[in-house]
N, C-alpha and C positions, 0 to 999 in steps of 0.2 A: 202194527209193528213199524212201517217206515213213515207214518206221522211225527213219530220219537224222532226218531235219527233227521228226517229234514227241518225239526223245529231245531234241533239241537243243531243243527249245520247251519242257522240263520242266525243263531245269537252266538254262533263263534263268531271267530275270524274271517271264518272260509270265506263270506262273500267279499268283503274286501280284498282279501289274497287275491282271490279271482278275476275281480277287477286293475286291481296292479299289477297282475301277472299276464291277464290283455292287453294293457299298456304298454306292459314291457315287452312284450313279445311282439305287438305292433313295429316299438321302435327298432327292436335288434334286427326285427324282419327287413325294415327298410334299409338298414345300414348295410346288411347281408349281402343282399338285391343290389344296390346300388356299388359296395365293392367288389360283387363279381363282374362288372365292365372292369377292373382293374387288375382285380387278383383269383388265383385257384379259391376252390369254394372251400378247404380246409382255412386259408390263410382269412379270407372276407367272414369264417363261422367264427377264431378268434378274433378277431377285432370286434367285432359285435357283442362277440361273447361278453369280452370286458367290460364294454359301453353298458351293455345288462346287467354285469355285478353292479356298478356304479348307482344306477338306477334303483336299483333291487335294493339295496338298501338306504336308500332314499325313502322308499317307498314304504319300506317293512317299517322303518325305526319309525318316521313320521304318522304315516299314513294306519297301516296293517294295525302294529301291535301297539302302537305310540308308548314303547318300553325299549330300554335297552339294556346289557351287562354290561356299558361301558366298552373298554378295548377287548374284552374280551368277548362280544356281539363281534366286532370290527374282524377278528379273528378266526371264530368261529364260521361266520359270514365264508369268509374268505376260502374254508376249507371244506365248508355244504357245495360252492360253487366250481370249486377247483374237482372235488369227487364228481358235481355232476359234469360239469366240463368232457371229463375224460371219461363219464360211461357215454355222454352225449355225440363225442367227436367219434369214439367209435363206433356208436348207430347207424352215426351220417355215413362214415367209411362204408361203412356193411350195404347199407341200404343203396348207395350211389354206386358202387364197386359194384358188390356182388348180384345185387337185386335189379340193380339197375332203375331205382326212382329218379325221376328227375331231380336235381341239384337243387331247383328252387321250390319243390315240394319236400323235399326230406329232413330239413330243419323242423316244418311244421308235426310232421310225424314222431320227431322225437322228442318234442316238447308231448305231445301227448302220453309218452313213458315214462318221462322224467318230471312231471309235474306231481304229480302225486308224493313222491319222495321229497320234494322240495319244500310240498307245503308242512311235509313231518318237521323236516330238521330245521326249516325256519320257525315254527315255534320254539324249538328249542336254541335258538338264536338269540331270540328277543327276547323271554320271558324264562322268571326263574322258575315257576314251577308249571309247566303249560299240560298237565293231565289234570 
């Protein structure tokens, strides 16, 4: 039963996702990291944030699904990452406030809740008919 499902997950997308979405999460981590000498870690997770839409679909259009709906990907894009954005920054809140994770661990914690969600709706970003 999960020979199916892992063969089928090697001739999607997923492993590329996967791969751009290390990269990208590489990069935003570094930018994170390096604007917390500067700024609060709400203010240093958006700035990063965006640097990673930018990326991200860079990554999707070219790389991932090498398709796109035109402006309407651009759009689209825009409003997968704006929803994760805002269940993302309040994670961070939750987790740093309340939980008390450290600042520089709790971005990574919530890419591990938000990535699953991400890889849905960017199919449906790039591609017109992605089931």
């Amino acid at each position: 039963m999960m020979i199916p499902l892992v063969k089928k997950l090697i001739k999607s997308n997923f492993p590329k996702f996967f791969i751009s979405s290390t990269l990208n999460t590489t990069l935003t981590y570094g930018i994170y990291v390096l604007l917390l000498i500067f700024f609060s870690y709400t203010v240093s997770y958006a700035i990063s944030y965006i640097a990673g839409i930018v990326f991200a679909y860079l990554m999707n259009r070219f790389f991932v699904f090498k398709s796109h709906q035109g402006i309407k990907s651009v759009a689209m894009l825009l409003f997968v990452y704006l929803t994760q954005y805002f269940i993302s920054i309040l994670l961070l809140w939750f987790w740093v406030e309340k939980i008390n994770l450290d600042k520089y661990l709790a971005p990574l914690v919530v890419i591990m809740f938000t990535f699953p969600m991400t890889y849905i709706l960017s199919k449906y970003v790039f591609i017109k008919n992605p089931v």
